[in-house]
N, C-alpha and C positions, 0 to 999 in steps of 0.2 A: 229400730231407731237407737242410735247410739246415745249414753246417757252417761251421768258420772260412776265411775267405779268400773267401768266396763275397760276390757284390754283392744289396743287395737295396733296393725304393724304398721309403720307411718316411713314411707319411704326412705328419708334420709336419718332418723332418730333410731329406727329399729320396732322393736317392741314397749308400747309406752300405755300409762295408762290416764283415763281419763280424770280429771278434777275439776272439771265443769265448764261451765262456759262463762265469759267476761265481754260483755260490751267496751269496745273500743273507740276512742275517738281518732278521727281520721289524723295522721301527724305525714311529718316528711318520710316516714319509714313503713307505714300502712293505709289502706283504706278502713273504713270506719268501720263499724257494724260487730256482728258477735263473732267469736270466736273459742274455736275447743282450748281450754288447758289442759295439756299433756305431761307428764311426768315421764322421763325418759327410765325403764325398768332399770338398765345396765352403764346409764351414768347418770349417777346421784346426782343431785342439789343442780340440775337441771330442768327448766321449765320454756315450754313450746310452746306459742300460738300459734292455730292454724284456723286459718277463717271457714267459718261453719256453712257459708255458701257453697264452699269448693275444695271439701274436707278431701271428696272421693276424687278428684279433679288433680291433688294435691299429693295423692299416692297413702291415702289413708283410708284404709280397711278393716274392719273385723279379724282380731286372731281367726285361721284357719283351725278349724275341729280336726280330731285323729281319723274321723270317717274322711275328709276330705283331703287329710296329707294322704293317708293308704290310696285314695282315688289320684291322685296327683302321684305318687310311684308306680303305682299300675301302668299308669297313662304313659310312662315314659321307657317302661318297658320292649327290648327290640328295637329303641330307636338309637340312634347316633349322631352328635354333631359331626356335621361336618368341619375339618381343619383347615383352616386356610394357611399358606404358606407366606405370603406378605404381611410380614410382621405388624407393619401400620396399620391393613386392613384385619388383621385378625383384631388386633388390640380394639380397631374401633367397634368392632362387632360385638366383643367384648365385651365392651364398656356398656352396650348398648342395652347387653342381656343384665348385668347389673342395674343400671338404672331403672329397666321395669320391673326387675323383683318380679319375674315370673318362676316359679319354686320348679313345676318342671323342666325350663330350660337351664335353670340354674345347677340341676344335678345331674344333666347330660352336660353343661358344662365343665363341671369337678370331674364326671367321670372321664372326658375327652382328655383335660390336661393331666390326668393321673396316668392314663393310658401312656401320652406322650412324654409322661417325666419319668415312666419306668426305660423309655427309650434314650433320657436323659436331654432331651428336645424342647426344654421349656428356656423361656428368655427369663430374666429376672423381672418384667412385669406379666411376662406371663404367671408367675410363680405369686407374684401379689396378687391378681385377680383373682387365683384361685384360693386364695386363703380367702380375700372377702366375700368371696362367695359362696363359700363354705362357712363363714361367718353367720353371714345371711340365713341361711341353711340351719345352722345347727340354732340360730338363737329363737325363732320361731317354733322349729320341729321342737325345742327342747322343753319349751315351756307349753305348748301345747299337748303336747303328750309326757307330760312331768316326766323327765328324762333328765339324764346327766347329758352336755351339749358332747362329752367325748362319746358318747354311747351313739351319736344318732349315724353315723356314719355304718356302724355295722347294724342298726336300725333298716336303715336305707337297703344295705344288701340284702338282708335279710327276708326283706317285701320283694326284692328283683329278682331273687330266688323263687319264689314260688310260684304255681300253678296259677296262671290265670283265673278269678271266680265266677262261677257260672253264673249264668242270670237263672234265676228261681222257677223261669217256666222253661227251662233246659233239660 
């Protein structure tokens, strides 16, 4: 159960933290009811309600543990996006893998357009996606596994490097 003081990544805010919850009454801008108050970590003197109904609904989650980022690099080990050539369709596919803030498809995605901007093959929002999603990326990993957010990138290679880990009765 999520409570005050606890960290949690909130889809569109980032990483924020919790300062409790606030009954609302219903206006032209909200429905009524309770609500988490969020502190957004990496922009100050901002504060977020998110209705406590449909917190998880809302793209708010529990920071990820360092046992579950190393599982989430593992897991994406060997794979590869695939590239699409239609600029508008790749963009929106894109967009797509940004908005669910899913951590493994989001570092086959950095790795796919890094691949393709050594080939010099990125459009200028290809080139913005993958900063925010490498955003996304470093600002989670960084504060999860207390890191510097420049470190997590060679972080990341570093787990794609290695040996697969065996299971214990292997």
């Amino acid at each position: 159960m999520l409570q005050k003081g606890d960290y949690v990544n909130y889809r569109t805010w980032g990483i924020c933290r919790i300062d409790g919850m606030k009954f609302m009454q219903p206006d032209s801008n909200r429905n009524g009811g309770y609500y988490f108050v969020l502190s957004p970590v990496f922009q100050k003197n901002s504060t977020v309600y998110v209705p406590a109904d449909s917190a998880p609904l809302n793209g708010m989650r529990p920071i990820l543990s360092p046992e579950q980022i190393d599982d989430i690099i593992s897991s994406v080990k060997g794979r590869q996006l695939p590239w699409i050539a239609d600029r508008k369709q790749r963009l929106a596919h894109f967009q797509k893998i940004l908005y669910n803030r899913d951590e493994g498809d989001l570092i086959l995605l950095v790795s796919r357009m890094r691949m393709k901007a050594a080939d010099g093959a990125l459009t200028g929002a290809d080139v913005k996606i993958m900063k925010e999603a490498q955003s996304i990326i470093e600002q989670e990993f960084s504060f999860a596994l207390k890191l510097n957010a420049d470190d997590i990138g060679e972080y990341i290679r570093r787990r794609l490097q290695e040996p697969c880990r065996q299971d214990a009765g292997a």
